[in-house]
N, C-alpha and C positions, 0 to 999 in steps of 0.2 A: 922130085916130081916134075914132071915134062907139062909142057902147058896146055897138052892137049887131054890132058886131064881134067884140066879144070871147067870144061864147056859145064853153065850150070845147066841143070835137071828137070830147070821148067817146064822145058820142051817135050817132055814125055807122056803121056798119057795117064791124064789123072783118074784113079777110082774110087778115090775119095766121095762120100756122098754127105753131105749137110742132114742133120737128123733132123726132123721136121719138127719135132715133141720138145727136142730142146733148144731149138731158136723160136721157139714161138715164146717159152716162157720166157728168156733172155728178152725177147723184143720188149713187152709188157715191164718189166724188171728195169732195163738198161735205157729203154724206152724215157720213162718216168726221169730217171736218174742222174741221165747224162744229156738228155734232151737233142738238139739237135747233132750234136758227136756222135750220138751213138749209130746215126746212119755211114759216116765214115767207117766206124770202129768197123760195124756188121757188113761192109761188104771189103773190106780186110781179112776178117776172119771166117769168113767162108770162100774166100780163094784161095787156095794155096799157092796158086802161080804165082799170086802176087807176095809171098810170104822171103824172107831175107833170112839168112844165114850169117852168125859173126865168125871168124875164125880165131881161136885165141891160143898163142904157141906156148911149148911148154918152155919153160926158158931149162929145163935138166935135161933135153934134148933138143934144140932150137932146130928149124928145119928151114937154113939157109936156103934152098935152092928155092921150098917153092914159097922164099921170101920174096924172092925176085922174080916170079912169074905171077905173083899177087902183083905186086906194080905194073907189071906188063897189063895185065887188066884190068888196070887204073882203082884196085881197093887203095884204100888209104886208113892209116893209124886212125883207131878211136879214143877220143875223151885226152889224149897226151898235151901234157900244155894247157888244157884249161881250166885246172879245176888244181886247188892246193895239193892235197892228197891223192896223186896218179904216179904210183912208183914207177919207175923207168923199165924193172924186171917185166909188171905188167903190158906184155906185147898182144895189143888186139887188132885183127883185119877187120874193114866191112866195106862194102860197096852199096853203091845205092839200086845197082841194078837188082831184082828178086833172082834167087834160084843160089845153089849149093853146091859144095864143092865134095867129092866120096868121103866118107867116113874110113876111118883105118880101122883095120881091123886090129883084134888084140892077140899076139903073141908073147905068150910065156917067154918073161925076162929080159924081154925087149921095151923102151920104152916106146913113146907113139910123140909126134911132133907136133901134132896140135888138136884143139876139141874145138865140136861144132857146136855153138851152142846163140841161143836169144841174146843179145846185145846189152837188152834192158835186164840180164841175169846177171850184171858187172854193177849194176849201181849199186845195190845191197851188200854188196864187198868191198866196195870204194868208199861206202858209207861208213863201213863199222872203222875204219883209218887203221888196219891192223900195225901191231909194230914189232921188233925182234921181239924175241925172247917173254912174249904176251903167252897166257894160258887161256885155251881160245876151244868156246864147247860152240857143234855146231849139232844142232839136237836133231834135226830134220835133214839128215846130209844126202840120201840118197837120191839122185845117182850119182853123183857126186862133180857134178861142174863146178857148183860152188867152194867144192873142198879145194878141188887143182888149181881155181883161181887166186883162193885165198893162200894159196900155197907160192903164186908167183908172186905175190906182194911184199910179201915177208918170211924168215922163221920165226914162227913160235918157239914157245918153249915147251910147249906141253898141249897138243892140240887132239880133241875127241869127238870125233864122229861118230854121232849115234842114229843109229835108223831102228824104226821098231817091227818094223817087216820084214818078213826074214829073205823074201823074197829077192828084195831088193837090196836091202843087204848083202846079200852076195851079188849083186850088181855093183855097189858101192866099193866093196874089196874089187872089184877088179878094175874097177875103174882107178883106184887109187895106184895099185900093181900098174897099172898102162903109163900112167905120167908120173910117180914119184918115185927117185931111186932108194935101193933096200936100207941104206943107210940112215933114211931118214926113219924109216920105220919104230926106230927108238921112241920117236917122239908120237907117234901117232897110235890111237887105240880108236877099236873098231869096233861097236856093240851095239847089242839089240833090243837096251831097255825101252820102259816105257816114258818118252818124255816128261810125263806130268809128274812122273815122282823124282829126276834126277835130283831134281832141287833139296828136296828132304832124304837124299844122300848125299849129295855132295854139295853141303850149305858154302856158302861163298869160295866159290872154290876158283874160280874163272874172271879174269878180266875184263871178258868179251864177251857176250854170248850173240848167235845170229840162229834165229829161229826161220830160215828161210825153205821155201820148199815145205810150208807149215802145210797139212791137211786143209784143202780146199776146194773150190769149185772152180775147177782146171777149165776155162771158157776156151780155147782153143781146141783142147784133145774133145772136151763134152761135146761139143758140138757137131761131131764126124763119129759117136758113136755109132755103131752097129746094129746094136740087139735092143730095140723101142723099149720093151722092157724093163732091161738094166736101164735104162737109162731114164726111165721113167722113176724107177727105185730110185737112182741117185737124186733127181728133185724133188721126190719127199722127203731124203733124209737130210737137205741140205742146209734145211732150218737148225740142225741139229752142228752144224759147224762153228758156226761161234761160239757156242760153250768150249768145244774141245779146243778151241785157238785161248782161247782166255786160259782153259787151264794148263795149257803151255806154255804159255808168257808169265804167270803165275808162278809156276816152276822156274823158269828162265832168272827169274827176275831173285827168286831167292838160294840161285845156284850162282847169282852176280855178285860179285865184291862190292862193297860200298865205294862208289867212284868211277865203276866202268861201266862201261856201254853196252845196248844189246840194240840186235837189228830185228825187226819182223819185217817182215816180208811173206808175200804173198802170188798167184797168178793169176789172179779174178780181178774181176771188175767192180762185183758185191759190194756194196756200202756197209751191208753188215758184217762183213767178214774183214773187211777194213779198218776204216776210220770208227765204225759202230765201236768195235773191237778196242782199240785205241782208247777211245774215249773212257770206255766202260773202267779200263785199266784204271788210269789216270784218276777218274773219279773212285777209286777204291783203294789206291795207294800212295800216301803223299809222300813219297820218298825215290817217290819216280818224275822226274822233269822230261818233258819232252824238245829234242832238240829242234834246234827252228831249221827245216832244209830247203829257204826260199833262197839261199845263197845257189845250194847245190842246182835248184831246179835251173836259174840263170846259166848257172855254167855250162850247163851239160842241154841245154834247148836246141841248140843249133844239129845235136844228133837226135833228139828224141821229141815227141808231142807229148806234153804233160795236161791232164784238165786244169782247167783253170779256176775252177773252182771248186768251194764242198772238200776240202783236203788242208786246213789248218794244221794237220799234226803230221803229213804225213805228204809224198809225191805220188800221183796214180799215172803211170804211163801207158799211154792209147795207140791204139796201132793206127798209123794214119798211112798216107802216098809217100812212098819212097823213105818214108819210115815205118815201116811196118813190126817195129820193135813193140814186145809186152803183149796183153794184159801185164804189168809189173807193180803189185804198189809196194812202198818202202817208209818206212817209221823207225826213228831214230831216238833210244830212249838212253836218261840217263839216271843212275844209281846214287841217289846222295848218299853221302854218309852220316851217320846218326846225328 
């Protein structure tokens, strides 16, 4: 890739339009919640200009050339070096400048060099510390950044991506087609059940689980919807999302081996979609310990704005200046055994 490719896309004319119905309820919401943050957060996420791009290569096709025309303008490695668990396979760009580098396009049986994706979409994959030869369900996979991520960290032994939309599901296959070669395909299965019941088929089956990408209230896309409407529809039903998070962590948690880890993850900012979430678990299952990630938060601050409060079980990452990474929260639980 030539460098004059790379000019990012800020500079184009945005038509994006901020929906007025659902930053007013955010305001009152986030308002309360995060208190004075949330004036940073809200004029983050209603700019786009000002919005950041990570670059993360595939290491089954590395794309030497425009390794070297990312230094030329001056991106530098994420997260490497400071944090225990940051495999050396995982190669991440980012710059502090906003704006984007072109998307590849996907060609049948070719691989593609690298995905564009949020920054703060790495911690929940850093988090769960994958390792070889691990059986690893990723219940919410589509569209599947977090699968090709977790795929540069490690081999699994036996890894499942499940999306329940069929829709996106075949988003998910193809996105997997674009960064993983056929041969791994052995190991990998694509399906379209319903999260909530994996668990009561497939009782401890996995030693990982990462429920990321769970059904939620997506604050960056909500906010640029379209049709007042629909989108009016979506905040009243939004009350309705922590049940279905609970009864996928639920599932999650009895699809876990006694002794391994699962990740939730989320892209909102919601206290009740969050930590609420968390909480509720934790007081309903004592065979679930929650792991403490005020190490991780330290290590990993110097790239990202974290709250600083209201988050005991769990990291909520804020979009701030020159980090405009997240809505991201992340909760790291862990499976006793009997």
């Amino acid at each position: 890739m030539v460098l004059s490719r790379l000019r990012p896309r800020s500079g184009r004319k945005l038509t994006k339009q901020v929906c007025r119905v659902v930053l007013d309820h955010l305001e009152k919401e986030y308002g309360r919640e995060l208190g004075d943050a949330w004036r940073t957060v809200r004029d983050i996420l209603t700019s786009p200009a000002c919005w950041q791009h990570a670059v993360l290569f595939n290491r089954f096709n590395y794309p030497f050339q425009l390794e070297k025309d990312l230094y030329l303008k001056r991106y530098h490695i994420l997260l490497q070096g400071y944090f225990p668990y940051c495999p050396k396979s995982l190669i991440c760009y980012i710059s502090r400048i906003p704006g984007r580098i072109p998307s590849e396009r996907h060609q049948f049986g070719k691989l593609k060099g690298y995905y564009l994706l949020n920054a703060a979409s790495l911690l929940p994959v850093l988090a769960l510390e994958l390792q070889n030869g691990e059986r690893i369900l990723d219940m919410c996979a589509a569209p599947g950044g977090k699968s090709v991520a977790l795929l540069q960290c490690a081999f699994p032994g036996y890894f499942h991506c499940n999306e329940y939309d069929t829709l996106r599901s075949r988003w998910l296959k193809q996105t997997l087609e674009s960064f993983i070669p056929r041969p791994m395909a052995n190991i990998i299965k694509v399906s379209e059940l319903d999260g909530r019941e994996i668990g009561d088929t497939q009782p401890e089956m996995f030693d990982k689980v990462v429920l990321v990408d769970a059904p939620c209230s997506n604050d960056r896309s909500w906010l640029f919807s379209s049709d007042i409407q629909k989108a009016s529809c979506r905040l009243n039903q939004r009350r309705e999302l922590p049940l279905m998070q609970i009864e996928l962590l639920r599932s999650a948690i009895k699809a876990l081996r006694p002794g391994g880890s699962l990740v939730y993850s989320t892209c909102t900012l919601s206290k009740a979609e969050n930590i609420d979430v968390i909480n509720q678990i934790l007081n309903s299952h004592s065979n679930i310990i929650p792991v403490d990630m005020k190490e991780i938060a330290s290590a990993w601050s110097h790239e990202f704005t974290f709250a600083p409060s209201g988050q005991e079980y769990g990291l909520l990452v804020l979009p701030d200046k020159g980090k405009a990474w997240g809505p991201m929260f992340v909760a790291k639980l862990k499976k006793s055994a009997p």
